[in-house]
C-alpha positions as CSV (number, residue, x, y, z in Angstrom):
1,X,209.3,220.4,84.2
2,X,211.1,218.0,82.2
3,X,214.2,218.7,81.0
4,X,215.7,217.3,77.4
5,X,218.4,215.2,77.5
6,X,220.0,216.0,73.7
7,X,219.0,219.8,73.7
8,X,219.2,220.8,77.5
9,X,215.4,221.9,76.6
10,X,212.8,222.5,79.5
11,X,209.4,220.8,78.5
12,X,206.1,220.0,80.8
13,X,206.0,217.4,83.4
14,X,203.7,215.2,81.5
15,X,205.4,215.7,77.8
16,X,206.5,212.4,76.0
17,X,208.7,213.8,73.6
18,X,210.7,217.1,73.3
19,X,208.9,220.3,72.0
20,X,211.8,221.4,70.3
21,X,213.8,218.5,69.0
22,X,211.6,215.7,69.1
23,X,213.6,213.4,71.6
24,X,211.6,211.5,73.8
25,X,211.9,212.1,77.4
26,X,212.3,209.7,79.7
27,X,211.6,211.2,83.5
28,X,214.8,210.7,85.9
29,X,211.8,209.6,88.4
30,X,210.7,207.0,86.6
31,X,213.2,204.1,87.1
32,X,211.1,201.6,85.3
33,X,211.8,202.6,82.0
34,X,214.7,201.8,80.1
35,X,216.2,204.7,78.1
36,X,217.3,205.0,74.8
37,X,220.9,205.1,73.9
38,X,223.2,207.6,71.1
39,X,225.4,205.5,69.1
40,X,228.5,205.6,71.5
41,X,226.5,204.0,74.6
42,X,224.9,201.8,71.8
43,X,228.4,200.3,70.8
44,X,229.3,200.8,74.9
45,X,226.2,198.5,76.4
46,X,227.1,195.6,73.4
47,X,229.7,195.5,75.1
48,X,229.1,196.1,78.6
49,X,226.9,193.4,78.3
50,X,229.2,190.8,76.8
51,X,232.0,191.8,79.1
52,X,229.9,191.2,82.2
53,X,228.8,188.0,81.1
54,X,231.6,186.4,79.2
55,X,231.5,183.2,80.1
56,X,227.4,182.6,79.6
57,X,227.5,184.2,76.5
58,X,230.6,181.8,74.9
59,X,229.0,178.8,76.6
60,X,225.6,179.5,75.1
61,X,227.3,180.1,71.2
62,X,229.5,176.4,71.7
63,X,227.3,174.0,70.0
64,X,227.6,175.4,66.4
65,X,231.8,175.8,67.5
66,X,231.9,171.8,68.6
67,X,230.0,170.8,65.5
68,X,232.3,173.2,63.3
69,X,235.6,172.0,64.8
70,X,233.7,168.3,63.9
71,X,234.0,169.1,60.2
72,X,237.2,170.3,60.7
73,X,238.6,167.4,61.8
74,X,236.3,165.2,58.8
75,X,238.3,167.6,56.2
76,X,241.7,166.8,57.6
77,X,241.4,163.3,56.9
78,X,240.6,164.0,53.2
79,X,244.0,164.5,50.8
80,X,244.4,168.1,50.2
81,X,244.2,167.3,46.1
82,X,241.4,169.7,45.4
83,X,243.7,173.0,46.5
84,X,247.4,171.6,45.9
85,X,246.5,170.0,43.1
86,X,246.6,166.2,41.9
87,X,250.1,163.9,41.0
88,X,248.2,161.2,39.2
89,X,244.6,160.1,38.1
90,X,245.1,157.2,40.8
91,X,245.3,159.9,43.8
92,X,242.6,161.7,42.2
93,X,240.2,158.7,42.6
94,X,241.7,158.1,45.7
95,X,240.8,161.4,47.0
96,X,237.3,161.5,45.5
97,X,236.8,158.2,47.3
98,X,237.5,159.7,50.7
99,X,235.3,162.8,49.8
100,X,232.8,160.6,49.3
101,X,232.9,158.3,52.4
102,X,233.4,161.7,54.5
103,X,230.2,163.8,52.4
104,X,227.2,162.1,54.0
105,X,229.2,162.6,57.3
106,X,229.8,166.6,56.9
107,X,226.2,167.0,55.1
108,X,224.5,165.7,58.3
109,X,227.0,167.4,60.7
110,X,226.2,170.9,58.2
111,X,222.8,170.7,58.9
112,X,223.1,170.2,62.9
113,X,225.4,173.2,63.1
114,X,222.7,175.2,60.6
115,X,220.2,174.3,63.2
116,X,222.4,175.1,66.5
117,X,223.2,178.0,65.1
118,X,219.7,179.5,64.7
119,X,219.2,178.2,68.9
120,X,222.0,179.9,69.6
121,X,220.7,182.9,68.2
122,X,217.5,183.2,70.3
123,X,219.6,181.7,72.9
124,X,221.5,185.2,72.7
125,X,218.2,187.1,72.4
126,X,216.8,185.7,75.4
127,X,219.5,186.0,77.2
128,X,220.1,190.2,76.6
129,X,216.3,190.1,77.5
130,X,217.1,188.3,81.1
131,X,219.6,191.2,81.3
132,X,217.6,194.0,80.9
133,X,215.1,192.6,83.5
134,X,218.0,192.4,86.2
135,X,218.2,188.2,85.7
136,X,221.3,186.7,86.0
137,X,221.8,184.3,82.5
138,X,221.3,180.9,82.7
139,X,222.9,179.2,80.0
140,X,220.7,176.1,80.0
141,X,217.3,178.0,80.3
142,X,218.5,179.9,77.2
143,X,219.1,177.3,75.1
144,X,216.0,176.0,75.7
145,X,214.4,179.0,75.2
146,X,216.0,178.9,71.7
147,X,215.0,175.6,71.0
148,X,211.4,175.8,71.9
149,X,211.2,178.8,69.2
150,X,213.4,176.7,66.1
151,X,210.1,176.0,64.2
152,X,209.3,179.7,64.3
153,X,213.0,181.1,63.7
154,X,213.2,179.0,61.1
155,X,210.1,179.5,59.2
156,X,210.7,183.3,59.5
157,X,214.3,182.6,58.1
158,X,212.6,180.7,55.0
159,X,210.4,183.5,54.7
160,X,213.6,185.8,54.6
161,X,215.3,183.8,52.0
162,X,212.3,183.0,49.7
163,X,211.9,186.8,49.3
164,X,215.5,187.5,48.6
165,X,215.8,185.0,46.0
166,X,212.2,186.9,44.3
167,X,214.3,189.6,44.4
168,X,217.4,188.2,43.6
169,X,217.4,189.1,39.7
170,X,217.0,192.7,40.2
171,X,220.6,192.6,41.9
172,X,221.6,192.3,38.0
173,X,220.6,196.1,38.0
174,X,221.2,198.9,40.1
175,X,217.7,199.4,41.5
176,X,218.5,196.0,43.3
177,X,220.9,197.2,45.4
178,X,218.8,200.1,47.3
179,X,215.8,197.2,47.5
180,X,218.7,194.6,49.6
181,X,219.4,197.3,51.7
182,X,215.5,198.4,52.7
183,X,214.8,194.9,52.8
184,X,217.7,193.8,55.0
185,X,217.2,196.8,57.3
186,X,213.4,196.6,57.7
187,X,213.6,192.8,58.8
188,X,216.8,193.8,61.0
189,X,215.0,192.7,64.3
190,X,212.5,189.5,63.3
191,X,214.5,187.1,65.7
192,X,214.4,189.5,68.2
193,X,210.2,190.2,67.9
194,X,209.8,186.0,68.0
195,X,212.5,186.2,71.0
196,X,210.8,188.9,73.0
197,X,207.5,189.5,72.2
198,X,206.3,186.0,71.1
199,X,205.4,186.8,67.6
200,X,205.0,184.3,65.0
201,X,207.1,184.3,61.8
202,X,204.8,186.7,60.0
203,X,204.2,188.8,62.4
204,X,207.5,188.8,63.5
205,X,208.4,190.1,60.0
206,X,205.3,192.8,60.3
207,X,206.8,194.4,63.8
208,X,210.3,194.0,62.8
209,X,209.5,196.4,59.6
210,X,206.9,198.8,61.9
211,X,209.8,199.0,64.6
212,X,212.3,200.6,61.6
213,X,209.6,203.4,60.4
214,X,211.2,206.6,60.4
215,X,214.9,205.3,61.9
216,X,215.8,203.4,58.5
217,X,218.8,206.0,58.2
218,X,220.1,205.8,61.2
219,X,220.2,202.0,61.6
220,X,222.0,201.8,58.5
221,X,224.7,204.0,60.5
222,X,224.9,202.3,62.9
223,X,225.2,198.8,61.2
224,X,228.2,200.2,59.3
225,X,229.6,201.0,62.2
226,X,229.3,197.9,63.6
227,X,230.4,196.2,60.7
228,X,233.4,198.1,60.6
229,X,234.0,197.0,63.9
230,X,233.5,193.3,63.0
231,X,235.7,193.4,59.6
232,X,238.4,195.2,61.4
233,X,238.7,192.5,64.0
234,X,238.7,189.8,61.9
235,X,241.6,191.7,59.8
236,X,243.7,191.5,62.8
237,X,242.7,187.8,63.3
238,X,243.3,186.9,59.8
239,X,246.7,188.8,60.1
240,X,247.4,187.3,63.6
241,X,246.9,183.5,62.0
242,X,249.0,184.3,59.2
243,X,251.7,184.9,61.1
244,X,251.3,181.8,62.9
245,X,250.8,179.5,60.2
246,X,254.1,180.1,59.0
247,X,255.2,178.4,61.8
248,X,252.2,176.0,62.2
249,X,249.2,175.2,60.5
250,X,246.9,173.2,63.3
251,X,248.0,176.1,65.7
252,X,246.8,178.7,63.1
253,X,243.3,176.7,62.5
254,X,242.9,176.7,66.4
255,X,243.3,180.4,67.1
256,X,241.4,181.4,64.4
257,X,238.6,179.5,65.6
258,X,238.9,181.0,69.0
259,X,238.8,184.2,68.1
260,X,236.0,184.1,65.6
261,X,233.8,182.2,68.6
262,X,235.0,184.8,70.6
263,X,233.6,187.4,68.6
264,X,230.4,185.6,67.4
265,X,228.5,186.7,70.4
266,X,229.0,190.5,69.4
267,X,226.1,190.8,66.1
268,X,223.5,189.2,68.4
269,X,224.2,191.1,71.2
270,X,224.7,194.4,69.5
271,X,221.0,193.8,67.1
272,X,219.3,193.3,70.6
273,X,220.6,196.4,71.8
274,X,219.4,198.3,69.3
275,X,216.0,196.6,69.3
276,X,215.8,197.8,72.6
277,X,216.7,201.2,71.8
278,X,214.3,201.8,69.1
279,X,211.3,200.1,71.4
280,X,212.3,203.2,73.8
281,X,212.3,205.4,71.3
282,X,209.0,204.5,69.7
283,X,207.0,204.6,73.1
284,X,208.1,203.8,76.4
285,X,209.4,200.5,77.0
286,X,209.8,200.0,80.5
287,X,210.9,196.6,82.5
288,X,207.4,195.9,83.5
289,X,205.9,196.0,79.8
290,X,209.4,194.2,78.9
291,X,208.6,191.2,81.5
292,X,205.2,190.7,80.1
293,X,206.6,190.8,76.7
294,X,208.8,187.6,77.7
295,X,206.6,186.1,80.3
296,X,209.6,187.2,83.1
297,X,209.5,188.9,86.3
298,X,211.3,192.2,87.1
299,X,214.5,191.3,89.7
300,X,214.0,194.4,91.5
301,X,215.4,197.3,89.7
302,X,218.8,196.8,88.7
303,X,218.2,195.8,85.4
304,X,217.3,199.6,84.7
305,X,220.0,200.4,87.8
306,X,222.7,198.7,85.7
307,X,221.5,199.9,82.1
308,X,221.4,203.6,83.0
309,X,225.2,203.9,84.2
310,X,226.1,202.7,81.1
């Protein structure tokens, strides 16, 4: 017999999914597949994961950080006319001037740290993936990873943005609303289908919206849960800084920046989780189908080992 984890329901040995609630079942025997999670063990594993591997994770997300601290530095250099305001016409020009030796500068530096930031991203991906299989991280192999796939994580983002901006003049009325929120839910886990199961950028946006069938609801949950999380943080950061810039203003710039890398990591992690979670609950995903998906091998079985005591 098999019994249900959510109902405490008994149910036939061979029985895929719960005769009386629906949950899939996933046998205790059967230590190759990789279970699905509630939302408390959802927000628990994002962070389980992160936690465990701190240091790969912020080393992996430093590139766009470097090239943002870059611009940073290329602002400070500019007079601060354009938010204080300007004392004369002459320090007007003057500050145009600078802006405009700097702009070339920040414009080329923008689009590395647009590009670094969509490695990073399958960097991230891949890495969760390694995870799962019972692979340590390796920071270097991920980035890699991330950069072989730019053409295709980019093309998937243009494909993204050229169907929002279709879209875009509904927003004006209220129907637009409900059609952002389908669309932004139903293409939830593209990076993650081009990360993990090698799809191109169409395809990717095919599975992504297959994956979401029937769970729409309950992703939107659980996004505004994490984004709850997320805001909140970032209150306490913003209230954190402004304390400190009272006292000083470079010191301010630089913890704010910390924290925000600091907490960078969390969206990617937390998306792949859930990815993972609805792949369970739509059939069984197990670490053997997973390591074909990414062209991996299975390190024993403490991937699964590690992702059940969570």
């Amino acid at each position: 017999m098999a019994k249900c984890e959510k109902c405490d329901q008994d149910n036939a040995a061979d029985a895929s999914f719960c005769t009386w609630c629906g949950t899939p079942l996933v046998p205790m025997v059967d230590q190759n597949v990789i279970p699905y999670r509630d939302l408390g063990q959802l927000i628990s594993q994002t962070f389980h994961l992160y936690g465990k591997n701190f240091w790969q994770f912020i080393l992996i997300g430093l590139p766009p950080q470097i090239l943002g601290i870059a611009v940073l530095l290329l602002i400070s250099d500019v007079p601060q006319g354009f938010t204080s305001g300007f004392t004369s016409e002459a320090t007007r020009e003057a500050a145009f001037e600078d802006w405009a030796e700097v702009a070339p500068q920040m414009f080329f530096i923008g689009i590395l740290s647009a590009v670094a930031t969509v490695v990073v991203l399958g960097a991230t991906i891949h890495a969760v993936g390694k995870q799962y299989l019972g692979q340590t991280i390796d920071v270097m192999a991920s980035l890699r990873k991330g950069l072989s796939k730019i053409i295709i994580l980019i093309a998937a983002m243009i494909l993204i943005f050229v169907t929002f901006m279709i879209t875009a003049p509904f927003m004006v009325f209220l129907i637009g609303i409900p059609i952002a929120i389908f669309l932004v839910i139903s293409w939830s886990f593209v990076f993650q289908a081009i990360m993990i199961e090698g799809k191109g950028p169409i395809a990717a946006l095919g599975a992504s919206y297959s994956l979401v069938k029937g769970s729409r609801w309950r992703i939107l949950g659980i996004g505004i849960v994490f984004f709850l999380i997320n805001f909140g943080t970032q209150v306490l950061i913003s209230i954190a800084t402004g304390i400190v810039d009272d006292f000083s203003q470079p010191l301010a710039t630089v913890i704010s920046s910390v924290a925000l890398a600091l907490l960078a990591p969390v969206m990617f992690i937390s998306l792949t989780v859930v990815y993972f979670d609805l792949r369970s609950r739509g059939g069984w995903l197990t670490l053997d189908s997973l390591a074909m998906d990414m062209g991996e091998r299975v390190t024993g079985s403490t991937g699964s080992e590690d992702l059940r005591d969570m």
